[in-house]
N, C-alpha and C positions, 0 to 999 in steps of 0.2 A: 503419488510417487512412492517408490518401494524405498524403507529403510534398509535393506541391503544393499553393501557393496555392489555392484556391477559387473565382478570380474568376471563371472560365467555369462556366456551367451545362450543363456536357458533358452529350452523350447518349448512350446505352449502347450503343453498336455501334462496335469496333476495325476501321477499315477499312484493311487492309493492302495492295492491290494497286489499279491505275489504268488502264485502257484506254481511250480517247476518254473517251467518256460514261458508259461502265460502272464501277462500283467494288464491291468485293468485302472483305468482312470476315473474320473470323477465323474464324468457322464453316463461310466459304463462298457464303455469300446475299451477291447480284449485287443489284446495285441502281441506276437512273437518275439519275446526277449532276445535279440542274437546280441546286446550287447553284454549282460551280463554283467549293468554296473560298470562295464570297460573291467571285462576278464575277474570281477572279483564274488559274484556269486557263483561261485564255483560248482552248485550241490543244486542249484536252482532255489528258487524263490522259499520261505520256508518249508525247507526241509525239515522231516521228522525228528531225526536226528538230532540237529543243531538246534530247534526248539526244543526239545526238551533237554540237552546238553546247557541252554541256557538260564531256563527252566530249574533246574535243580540244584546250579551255582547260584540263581539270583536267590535264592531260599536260604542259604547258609552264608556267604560272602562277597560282598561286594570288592572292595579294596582293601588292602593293609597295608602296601607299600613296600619296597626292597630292604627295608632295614631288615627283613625276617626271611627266614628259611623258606622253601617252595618246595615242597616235594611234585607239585603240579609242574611248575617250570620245570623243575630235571626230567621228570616224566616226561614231556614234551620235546624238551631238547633231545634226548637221548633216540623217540623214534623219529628226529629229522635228521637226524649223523647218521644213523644206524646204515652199515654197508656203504660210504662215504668217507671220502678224506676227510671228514672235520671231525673235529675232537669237542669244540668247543659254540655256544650257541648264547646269542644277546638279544633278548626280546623290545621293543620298541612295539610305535602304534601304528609308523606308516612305511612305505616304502622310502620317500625322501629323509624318512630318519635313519632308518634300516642304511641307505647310502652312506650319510654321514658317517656314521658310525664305521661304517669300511672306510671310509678316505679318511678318517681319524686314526683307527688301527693301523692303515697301512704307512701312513707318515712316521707315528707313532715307532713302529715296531722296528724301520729301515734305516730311521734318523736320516729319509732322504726328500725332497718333496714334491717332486713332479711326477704327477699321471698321467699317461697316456689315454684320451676319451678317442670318440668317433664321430664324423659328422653324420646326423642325423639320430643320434642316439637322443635318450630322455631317460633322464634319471629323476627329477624333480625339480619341486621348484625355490626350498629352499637355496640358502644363497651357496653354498657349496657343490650341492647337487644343481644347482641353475647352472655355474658353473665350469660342472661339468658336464653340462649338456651339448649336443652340438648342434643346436637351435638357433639363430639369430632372435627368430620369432618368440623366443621364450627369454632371449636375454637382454632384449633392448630395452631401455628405457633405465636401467637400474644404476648406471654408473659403471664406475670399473670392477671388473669384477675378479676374484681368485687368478693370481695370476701364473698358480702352478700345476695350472691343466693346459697340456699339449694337444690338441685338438686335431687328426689328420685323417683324410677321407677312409671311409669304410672299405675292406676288400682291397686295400691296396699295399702289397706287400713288398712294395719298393720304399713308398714312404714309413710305412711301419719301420723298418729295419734303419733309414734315415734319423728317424724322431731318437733312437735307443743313445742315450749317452748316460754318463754315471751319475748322475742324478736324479735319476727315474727311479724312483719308486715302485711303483706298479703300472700294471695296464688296465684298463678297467672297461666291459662294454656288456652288451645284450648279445646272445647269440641268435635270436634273431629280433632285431631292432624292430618292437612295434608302433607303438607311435609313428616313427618317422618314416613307414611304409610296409611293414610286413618285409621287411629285407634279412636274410638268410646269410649269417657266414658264411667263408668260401672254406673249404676243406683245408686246400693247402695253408690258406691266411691261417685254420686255427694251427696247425701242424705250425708253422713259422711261430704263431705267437707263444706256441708251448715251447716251441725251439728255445727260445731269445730270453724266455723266463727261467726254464730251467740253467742256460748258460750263462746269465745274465746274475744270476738272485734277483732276479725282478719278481715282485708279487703279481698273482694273475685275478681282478677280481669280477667275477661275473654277476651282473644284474638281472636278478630270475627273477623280480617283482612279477613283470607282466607271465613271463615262459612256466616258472614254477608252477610248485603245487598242482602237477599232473596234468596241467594244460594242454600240452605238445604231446601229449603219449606217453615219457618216460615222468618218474620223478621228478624231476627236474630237467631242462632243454642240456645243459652239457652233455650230460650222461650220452646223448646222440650226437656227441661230435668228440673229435679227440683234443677237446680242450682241458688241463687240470688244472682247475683253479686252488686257491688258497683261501679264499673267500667267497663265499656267497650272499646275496640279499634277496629277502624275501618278504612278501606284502598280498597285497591283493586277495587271492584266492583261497590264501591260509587260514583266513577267520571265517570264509564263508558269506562275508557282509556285515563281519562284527569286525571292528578297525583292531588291527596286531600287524608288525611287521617283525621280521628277525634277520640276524646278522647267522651264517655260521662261517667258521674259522678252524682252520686247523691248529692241534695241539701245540706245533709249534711259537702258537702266537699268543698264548695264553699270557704268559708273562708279562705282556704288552701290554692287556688290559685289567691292569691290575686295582685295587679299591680306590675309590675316586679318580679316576681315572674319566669316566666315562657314565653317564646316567640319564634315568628319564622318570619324569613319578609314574608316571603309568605303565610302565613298560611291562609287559608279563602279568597282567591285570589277571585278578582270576578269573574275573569272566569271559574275556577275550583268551583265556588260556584253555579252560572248558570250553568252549567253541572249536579250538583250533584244534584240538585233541579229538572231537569228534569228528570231525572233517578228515582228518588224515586219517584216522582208524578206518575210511572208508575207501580214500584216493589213493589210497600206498597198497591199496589191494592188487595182488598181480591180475585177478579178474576183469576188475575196475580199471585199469590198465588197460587191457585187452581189449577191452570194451571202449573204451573211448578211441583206439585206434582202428578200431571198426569203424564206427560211426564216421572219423575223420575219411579212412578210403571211401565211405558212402557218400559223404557232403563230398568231396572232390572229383568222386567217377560223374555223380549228377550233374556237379557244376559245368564239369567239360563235355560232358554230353550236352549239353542244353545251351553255354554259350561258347559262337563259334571262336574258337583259338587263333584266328588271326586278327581279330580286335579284342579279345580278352584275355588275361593270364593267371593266372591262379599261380600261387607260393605261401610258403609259413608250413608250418605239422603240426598235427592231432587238431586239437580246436582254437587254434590262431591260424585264421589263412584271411588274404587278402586277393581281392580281385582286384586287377591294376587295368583301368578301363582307360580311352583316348580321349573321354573330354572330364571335364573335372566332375567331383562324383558330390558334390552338399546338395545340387537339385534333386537327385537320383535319391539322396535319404531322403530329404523331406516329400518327394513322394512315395516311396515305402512304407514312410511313418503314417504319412495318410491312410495307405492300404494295409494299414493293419502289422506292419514289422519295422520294427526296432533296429537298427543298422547304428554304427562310428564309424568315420572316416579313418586313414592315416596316409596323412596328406592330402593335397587337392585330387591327389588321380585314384588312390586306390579306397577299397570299400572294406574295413575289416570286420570278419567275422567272427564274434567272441562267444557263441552259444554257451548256454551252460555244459558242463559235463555229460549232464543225465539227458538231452534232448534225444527227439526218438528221432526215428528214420521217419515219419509219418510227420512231424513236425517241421522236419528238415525238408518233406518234399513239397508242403505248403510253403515254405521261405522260397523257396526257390523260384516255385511258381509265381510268386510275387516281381520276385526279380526279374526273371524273363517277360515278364509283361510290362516291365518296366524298363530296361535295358534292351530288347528286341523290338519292342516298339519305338525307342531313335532310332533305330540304324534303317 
């Protein structure tokens, strides 16, 4: 019997080795990465880069802790604001702290206490971020939970405008919710929610754990919609597969999070910090940019050439997209996984796809072919 918890429903393949896109188990069987770790090897499996980025920090220093100056963290900080509303940047290790840390600032700064979440979002599973998830499935069993998160359907901009009273604090969601399905804001809903913040003083805080870090095409998923937020969170794809998560914040809210205030001993680790620095030196490229919004019209002209669009749908940008199929989709991975590709779900229907960044178009037409022999042969 395994001394570990249970809480993962691991699946049965030891994967011991990383190339780009390719990962390789313990028998030997190669296999097409399209999860990406769930969107967080962002640069593919070791990358040059970020090896030796780690590489040359593990040589000089490990940890020293926040009591001391970082000229590495401002460096850092400075190119994730850089041409952005934010002034200001808090480094942590995960995205569920990253969260925290915004629903702490925004309490904090408004002396108000209620958020506005969405059903179907995930922000984590700490008990704040649990909390503000709109998961049943992630929040049962725990008791009662934060009782100053407003919880109201996604996309629906009659109950948005319902929930706003003087006690809200902020609004806080994904622009486009992956976990809970590859679901996409609606234009007007952002246009409303930027309405009701800026008339409101209501803080806007967006969760780019999953969207960030050049995932969706831009810097960051707002940048493609007319949302302006006040806050950001960030995780996942920043470190490349070395754990860092980051708050950033506008200037305005500095004050807010003033000494002691707010901490973590790891937070801004130098090694997670040289990582994360190599990573963006690479992703904040406007080539790199360019390029992965390439790739994404490839993966998607393929997709819809090859399954028929009146039992399939494709949605999400850059390299978060989900195929929303008519029967439930965990058979459909675990035989992918068999033939050789790596697939997540989000939700029972749909199938996300989280490639790395760097996947080719030749990589991308083997995934595919996998899929359609898989999914055209039910129908």
């Amino acid at each position: 019997m395994s001394t570990l918890f249970q809480n993962y429903a691991r699946r049965p393949v030891h994967i011991v080795n990383g190339q780009g896109t390719i990962v390789t188990d313990d028998q030997g069987k190669e296999y097409l990465d399209f999860t990406s770790g769930i969107a967080v090897v962002s640069l593919g499996h070791a990358h040059p880069a970020i090896v030796e980025a780690l590489k040359q920090q593990s040589e000089k220093l490990w940890h020293i802790s926040n009591l001391f100056a970082s000229p590495e963290q401002e460096q850092l900080a400075a190119a994730l604001v850089t041409d952005t509303p934010f002034g200001q940047a808090f480094f942590c290790n995960s995205g569920a702290e990253a969260n925290e840390a915004a629903i702490k600032l925004a309490r904090r700064h408004t002396k108000k206490n209620i958020i506005i979440t969405f059903e179907q979002s995930f922000h984590g599973r700490t008990f704040g971020a649990m909390s503000a998830t709109g998961q049943d499935k992630v929040r049962q069993g725990f008791g009662p939970l934060l009782e100053t998160f407003r919880t109201i359907p996604y996309n629906d901009k009659q109950q948005l405008e319902a929930a706003i009273d003087e006690d809200v604090a902020a609004i806080m969601l994904e622009a486009i919710q992956g976990e809970g399905g590859v679901n996409q804001l609606d234009p007007d809903v952002a246009q409303a929610i930027t309405d009701i913040c800026q008339e409101k003083g209501i803080l806007l805080i967006i969760d780019e754990v999953q969207t960030g870090i050049s995932r969706t095409g831009t810097r960051y998923a707002y940048e493609q919609t007319n949302l302006q937020p006040d806050i950001i969170t960030l995780a996942k794809g920043l470190g490349g597969g070395f754990p860092i998560g980051a708050m950033l914040g506008t200037k305005a809210l500095a004050e807010s999070f003033g000494p002691g205030t707010h901490g973590t001993t790891f937070g801004g680790n130098p090694l997670a910090v040289a990582v994360a620095q190599a990573v963006i030196n690479i992703v904040f490229e406007d080539e790199f940019l360019q390029q992965v919004q390439r790739t994404s019209d490839y993966l998607i002209d393929k997709l819809q050439a090859t399954l028929p669009q009146d039992q399939f749908a494709i949605r999400g940008e850059g390299l978060l997209l989900g195929i929303v199929c008519q029967d439930e989709v965990a058979p459909i991975i675990q035989q992918a996984e068999a033939a050789g590709l790596l697939l997540v779900q989000a939700g029972t229907h749909v199938i996300r796809l989280l490639p790395p960044l760097t996947v080719t178009n030749e990589e991308i037409d083997k995934a595919i072919a996998i899929l359609a022999s898989i999914l055209l042969d039910e129908k």
